[in-house]
RODO-2510 file (C-alpha; in nm, 4 decimals, decimal comma):
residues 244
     n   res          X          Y          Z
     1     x     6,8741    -3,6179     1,8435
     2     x     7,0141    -3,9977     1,9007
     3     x     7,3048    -3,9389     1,6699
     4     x     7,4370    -3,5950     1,8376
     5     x     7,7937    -3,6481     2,0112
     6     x     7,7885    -3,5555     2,3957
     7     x     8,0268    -3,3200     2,4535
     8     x     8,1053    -3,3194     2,8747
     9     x     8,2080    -2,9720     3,0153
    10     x     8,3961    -2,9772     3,3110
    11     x     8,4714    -2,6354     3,4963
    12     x     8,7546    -2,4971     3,6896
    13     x     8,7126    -2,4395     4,0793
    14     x     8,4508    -2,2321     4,1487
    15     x     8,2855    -2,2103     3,8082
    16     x     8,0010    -2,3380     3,6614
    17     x     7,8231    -2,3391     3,3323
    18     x     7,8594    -1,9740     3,2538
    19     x     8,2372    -2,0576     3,2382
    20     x     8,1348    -2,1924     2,8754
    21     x     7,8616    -1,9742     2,7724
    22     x     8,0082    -1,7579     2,5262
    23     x     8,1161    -2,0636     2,3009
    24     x     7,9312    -2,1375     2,0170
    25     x     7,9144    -2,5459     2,0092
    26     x     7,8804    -2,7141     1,6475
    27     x     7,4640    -2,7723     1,6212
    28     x     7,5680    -3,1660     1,5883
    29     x     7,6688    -3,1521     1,9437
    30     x     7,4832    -3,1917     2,2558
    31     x     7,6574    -3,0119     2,5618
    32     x     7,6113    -3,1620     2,9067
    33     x     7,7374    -2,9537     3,2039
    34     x     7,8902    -3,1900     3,4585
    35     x     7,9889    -3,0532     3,8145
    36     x     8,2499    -3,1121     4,0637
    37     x     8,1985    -3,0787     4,3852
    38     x     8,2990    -3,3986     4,5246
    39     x     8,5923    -3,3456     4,8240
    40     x     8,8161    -3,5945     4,5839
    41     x     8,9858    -3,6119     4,2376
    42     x     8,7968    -3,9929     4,1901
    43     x     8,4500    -3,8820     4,3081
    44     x     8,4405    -3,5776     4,0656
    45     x     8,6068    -3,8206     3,8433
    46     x     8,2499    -4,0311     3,8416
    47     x     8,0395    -3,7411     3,9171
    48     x     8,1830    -3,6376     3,4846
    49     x     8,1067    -4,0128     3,4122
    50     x     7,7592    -4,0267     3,5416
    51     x     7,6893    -3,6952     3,3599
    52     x     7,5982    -3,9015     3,0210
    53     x     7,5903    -4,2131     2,9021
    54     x     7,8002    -4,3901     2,6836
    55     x     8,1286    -4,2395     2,4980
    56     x     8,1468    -3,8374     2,4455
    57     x     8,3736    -3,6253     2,4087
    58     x     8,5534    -3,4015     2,6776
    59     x     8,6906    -3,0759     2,7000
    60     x     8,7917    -2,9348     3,0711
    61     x     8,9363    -2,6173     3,2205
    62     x     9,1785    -2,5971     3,4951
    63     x     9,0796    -2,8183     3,7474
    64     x     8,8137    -2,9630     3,4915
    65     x     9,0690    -3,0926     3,2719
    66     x     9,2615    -3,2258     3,5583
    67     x     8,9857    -3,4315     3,6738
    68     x     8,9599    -3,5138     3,2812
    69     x     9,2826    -3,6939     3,3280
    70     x     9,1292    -3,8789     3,5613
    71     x     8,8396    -3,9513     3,3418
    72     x     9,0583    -4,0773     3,1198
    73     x     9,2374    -4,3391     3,3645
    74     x     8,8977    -4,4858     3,4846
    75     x     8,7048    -4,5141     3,1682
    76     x     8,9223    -4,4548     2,8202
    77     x     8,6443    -4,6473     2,6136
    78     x     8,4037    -4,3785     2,6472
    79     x     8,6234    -4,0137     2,5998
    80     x     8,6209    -4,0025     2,2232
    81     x     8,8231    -3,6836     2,2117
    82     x     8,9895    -3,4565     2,5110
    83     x     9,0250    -3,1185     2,5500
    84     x     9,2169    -2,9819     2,8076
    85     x     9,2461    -2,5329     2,8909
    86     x     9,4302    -2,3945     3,1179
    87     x     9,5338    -2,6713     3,3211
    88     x     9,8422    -2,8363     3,5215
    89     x     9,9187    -3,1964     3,4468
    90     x    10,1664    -3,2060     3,7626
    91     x    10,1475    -3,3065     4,1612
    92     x    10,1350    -2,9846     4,3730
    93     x    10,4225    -2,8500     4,4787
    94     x    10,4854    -2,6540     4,8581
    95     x    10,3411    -2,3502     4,7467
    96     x    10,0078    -2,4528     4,5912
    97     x     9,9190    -2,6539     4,9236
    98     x     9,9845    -2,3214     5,1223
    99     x     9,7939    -2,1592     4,8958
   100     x     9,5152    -2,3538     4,9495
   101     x     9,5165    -2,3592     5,3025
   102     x     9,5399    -2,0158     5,3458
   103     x     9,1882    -1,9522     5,1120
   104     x     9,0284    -2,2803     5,3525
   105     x     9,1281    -2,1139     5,7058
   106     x     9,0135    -1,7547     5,5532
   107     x     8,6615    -1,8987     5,4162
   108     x     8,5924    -2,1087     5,7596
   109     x     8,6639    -1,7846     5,9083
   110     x     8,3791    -1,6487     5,6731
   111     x     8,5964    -1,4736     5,4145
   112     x     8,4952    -1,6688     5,1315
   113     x     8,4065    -1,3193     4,9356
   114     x     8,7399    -1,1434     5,0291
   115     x     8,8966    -1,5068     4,8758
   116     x     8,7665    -1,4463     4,6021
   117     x     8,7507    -1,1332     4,5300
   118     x     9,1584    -1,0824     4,5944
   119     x     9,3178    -1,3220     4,5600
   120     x     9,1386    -1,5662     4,3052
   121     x     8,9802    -1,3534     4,0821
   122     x     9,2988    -1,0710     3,9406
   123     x     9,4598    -1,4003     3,8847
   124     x     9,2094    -1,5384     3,5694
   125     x     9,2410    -1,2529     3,3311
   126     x     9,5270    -1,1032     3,1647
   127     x     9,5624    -0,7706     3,2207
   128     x     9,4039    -0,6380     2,9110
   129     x     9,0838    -0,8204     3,0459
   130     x     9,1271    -0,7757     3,4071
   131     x     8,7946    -0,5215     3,4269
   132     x     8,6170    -0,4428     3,7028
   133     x     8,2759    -0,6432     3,5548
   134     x     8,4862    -0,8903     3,4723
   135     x     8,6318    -0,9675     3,8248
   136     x     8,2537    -0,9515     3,9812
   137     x     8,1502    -1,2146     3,7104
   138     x     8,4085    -1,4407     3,9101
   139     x     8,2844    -1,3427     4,2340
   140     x     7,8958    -1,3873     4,1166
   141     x     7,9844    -1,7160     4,0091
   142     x     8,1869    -1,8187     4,2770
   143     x     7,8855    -1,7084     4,4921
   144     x     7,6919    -1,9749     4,2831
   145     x     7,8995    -2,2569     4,3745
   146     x     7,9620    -2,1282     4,7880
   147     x     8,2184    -2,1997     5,0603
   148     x     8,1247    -2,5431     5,0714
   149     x     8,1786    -2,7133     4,7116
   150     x     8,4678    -2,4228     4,7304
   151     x     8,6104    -2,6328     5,0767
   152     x     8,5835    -2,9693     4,8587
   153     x     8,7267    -2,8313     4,5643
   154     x     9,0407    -2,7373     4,7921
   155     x     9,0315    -3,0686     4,9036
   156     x     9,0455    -3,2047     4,5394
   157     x     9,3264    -3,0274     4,4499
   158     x     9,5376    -3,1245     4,7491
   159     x     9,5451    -3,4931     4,6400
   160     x     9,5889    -3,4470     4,2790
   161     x     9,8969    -3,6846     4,1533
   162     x    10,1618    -3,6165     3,8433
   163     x     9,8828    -3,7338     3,5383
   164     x    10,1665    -3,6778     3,2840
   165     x    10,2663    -4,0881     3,2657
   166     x     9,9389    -4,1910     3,2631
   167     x     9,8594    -3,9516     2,9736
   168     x    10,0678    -4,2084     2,6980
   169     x     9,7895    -4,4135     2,6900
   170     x     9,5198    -4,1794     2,5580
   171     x     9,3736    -4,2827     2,2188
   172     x     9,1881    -4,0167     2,0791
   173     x     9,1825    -3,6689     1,9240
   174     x     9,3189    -3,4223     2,1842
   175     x     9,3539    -3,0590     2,1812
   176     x     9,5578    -2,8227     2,4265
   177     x     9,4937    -2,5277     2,4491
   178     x     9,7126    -2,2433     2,6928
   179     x     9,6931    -1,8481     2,6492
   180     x    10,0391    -1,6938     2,6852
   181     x     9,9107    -1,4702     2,9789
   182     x     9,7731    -1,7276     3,2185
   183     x     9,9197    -1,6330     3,5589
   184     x     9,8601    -1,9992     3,7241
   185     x     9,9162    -2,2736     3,4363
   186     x    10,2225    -2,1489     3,1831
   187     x    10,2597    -2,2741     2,8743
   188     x    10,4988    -2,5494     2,9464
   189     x    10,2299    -2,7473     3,1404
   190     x    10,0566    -2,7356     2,8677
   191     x    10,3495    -2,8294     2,6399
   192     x    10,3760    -3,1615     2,8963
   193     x    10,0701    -3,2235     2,7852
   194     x    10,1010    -3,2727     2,4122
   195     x    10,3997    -3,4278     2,4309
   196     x    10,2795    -3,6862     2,6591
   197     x     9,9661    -3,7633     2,4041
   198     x    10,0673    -3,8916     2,0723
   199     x     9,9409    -3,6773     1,7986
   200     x     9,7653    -3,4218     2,0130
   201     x     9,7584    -3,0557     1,8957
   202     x     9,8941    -2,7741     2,1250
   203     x     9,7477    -2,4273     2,0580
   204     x     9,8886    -2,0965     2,2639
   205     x     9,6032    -1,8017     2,2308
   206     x     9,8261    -1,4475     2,2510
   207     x     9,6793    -1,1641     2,4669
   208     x     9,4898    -1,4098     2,6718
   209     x     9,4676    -1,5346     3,0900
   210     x     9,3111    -1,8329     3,2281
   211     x     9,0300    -1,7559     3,1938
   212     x     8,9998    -1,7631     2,7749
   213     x     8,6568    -1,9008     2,7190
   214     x     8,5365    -1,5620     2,8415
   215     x     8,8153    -1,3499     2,6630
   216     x     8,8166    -1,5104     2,3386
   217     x     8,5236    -1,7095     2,2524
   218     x     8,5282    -1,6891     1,9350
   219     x     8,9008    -1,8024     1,9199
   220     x     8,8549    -2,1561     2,1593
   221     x     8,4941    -2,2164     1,9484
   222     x     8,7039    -2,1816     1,6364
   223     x     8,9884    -2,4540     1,7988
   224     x     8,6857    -2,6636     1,9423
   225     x     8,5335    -2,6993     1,6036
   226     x     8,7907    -2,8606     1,4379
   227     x     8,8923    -3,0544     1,7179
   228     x     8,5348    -3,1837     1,7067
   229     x     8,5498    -3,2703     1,3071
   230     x     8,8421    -3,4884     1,4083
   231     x     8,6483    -3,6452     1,7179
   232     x     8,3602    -3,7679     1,4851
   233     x     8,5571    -3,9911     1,2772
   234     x     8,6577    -4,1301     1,5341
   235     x     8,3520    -4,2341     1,6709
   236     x     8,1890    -4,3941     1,3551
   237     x     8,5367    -4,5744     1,2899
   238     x     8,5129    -4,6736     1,7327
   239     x     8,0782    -4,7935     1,6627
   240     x     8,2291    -5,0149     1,3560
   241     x     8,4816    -5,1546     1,5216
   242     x     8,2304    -5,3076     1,8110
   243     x     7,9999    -5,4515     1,5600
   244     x     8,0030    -5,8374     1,5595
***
C-alpha cells in the first residue's frame, strides 16, 4: 500500500467526490478527495496540499484545476503529474464577476436552489446529455456542498489571477483535457494551457460539456491512464534523484 501514487482530486464549484465517481482509477493508485471550500484561491490552495503527504499526482476540474495552478506555484516538488478538465487559465473578465454576484445576492436572498437549478446546472452538459436526472444530480450535489462553501467558492473565483505565465515552469507530465461542447471553458483555454507547459498533451473529447467525467467516463479514465503510466516514471526517476 506504501508504494501506491496519490492521486489528489480537486472538484469544480459546487461538486464533490461524486464529480469523479464514474472513473475507473489504475488499482496502483490511491485517490484522495481534497475539498475547497476555503473563501480564497491560496487557502484551497493548502487545503489540496494538506490532503496527502508528500508528492502525488493531480488532476482538477474547473475551478479544481485552477486552484491546481496554484498548487503548482506553492509547492512544484510534490505534483508529479497535472491534470487539468474543463478549466480557465485566465483573470476574470466583467462578465464573470457579474455573474457571480448575481448567484451571491440571489443565494443570500435564499435562492441558492433556483441558482442552481437555472442557471448553473443547463450550463455543464452538452445538449445530448442535458437530461432531466442529469440536471438534479447537479442540484443534489450542490445541495451537498450548501450556500455557504457555495458563497466562498464565489469568493475564490473573484480573485483568481492570469496562471498562464506562471504555468512555464511546470516540470512534469501534464494532460489537458476540453470537450468541444463545454459552454463555460472553450477549447482555446485549454489550448493556453498546453502551450504554456512544455510537452504537455492537449486532448478535445467530441459530443461532450463540462461536465465530461460524468458523460464519458470511460473516455477521461482511458486519457487518465496513460497520463498516469507517464507520471510513474517520473516519480522513480524524482526518488533517485534525492538519494545521497
Amino acid at each position: 500500500m506504501g508504494d501506491e501514487l496519490p492521486l489528489v482530486l480537486v472538484p469544480g464549484m459546487l461538486c464533490d467526490a461524486q464529480l469523479w465517481a464514474e472513473l475507473t482509477p489504475r488499482p496502483d493508485i490511491r485517490t484522495v478527495h481534497a475539498a475547497i471550500d476555503a473563501p480564497s484561491i491560496a487557502g484551497m490552495a493548502e487545503q489540496v496540499l494538506a490532503s496527502t503527504d508528500g508528492p502525488f499526482a493531480l488532476a482538477g476540474l474547473s475551478l479544481g484545476a485552477i486552484v491546481g495552478f496554484e498548487v503548482l506555484r506553492r509547492a512544484p516538488e510534490r505534483v508529479l503529474g497535472f491534470c487539468a478538465i474543463s478549466t480557465n487559465p485566465h483573470a476574470p473578465v466583467a462578465a464573470q464577476y457579474r455573474g457571480w454576484h448575481d448567484m451571491a445576492f440571489r443565494t443570500l436572498r435564499g435562492e441558492f436552489e433556483t441558482v442552481v437549478r437555472d442557471t448553473i446546472a443547463p450550463t455543464m452538459f452538452a445538449e445530448r446529455y442535458r437530461t432531466a436526472e442529469r440536471i438534479e444530480q447537479v442540484v443534489a450535489m450542490a445541495r451537498r456542498i450548501g450556500p455557504d462553501r457555495f458563497q466562498n467558492q464565489l469568493r475564490a473565483q473573484a480573485e483568481r489571477i492570469d496562471s498562464v505565465p506562471s504555468l512555464a515552469a511546470v516540470d512534469c507530465p501534464a494532460l489537458i483535457i476540453s470537450a468541444d461542447e463545454d459552454a463555460l471553458c472553450p477549447r482555446e483555454f485549454h489550448r493556453a494551457v498546453a502551450d504554456a507547459i512544455e510537452g504537455s498533451r492537449l486532448e478535445t473529447i467530441a459530443d461532450a460539456g463540462h461536465l465530461c467525467t460524468w458523460e464519458v467516463p470511460h473516455r477521461i479514465s482511458d486519457l487518465m491512464s496513460h497520463w498516469l503510466q507517464a507520471v510513474a516514471p517520473d516519480r522513480i526517476t524524482r526518488q533517485e534523484s534525492s538519494c545521497p
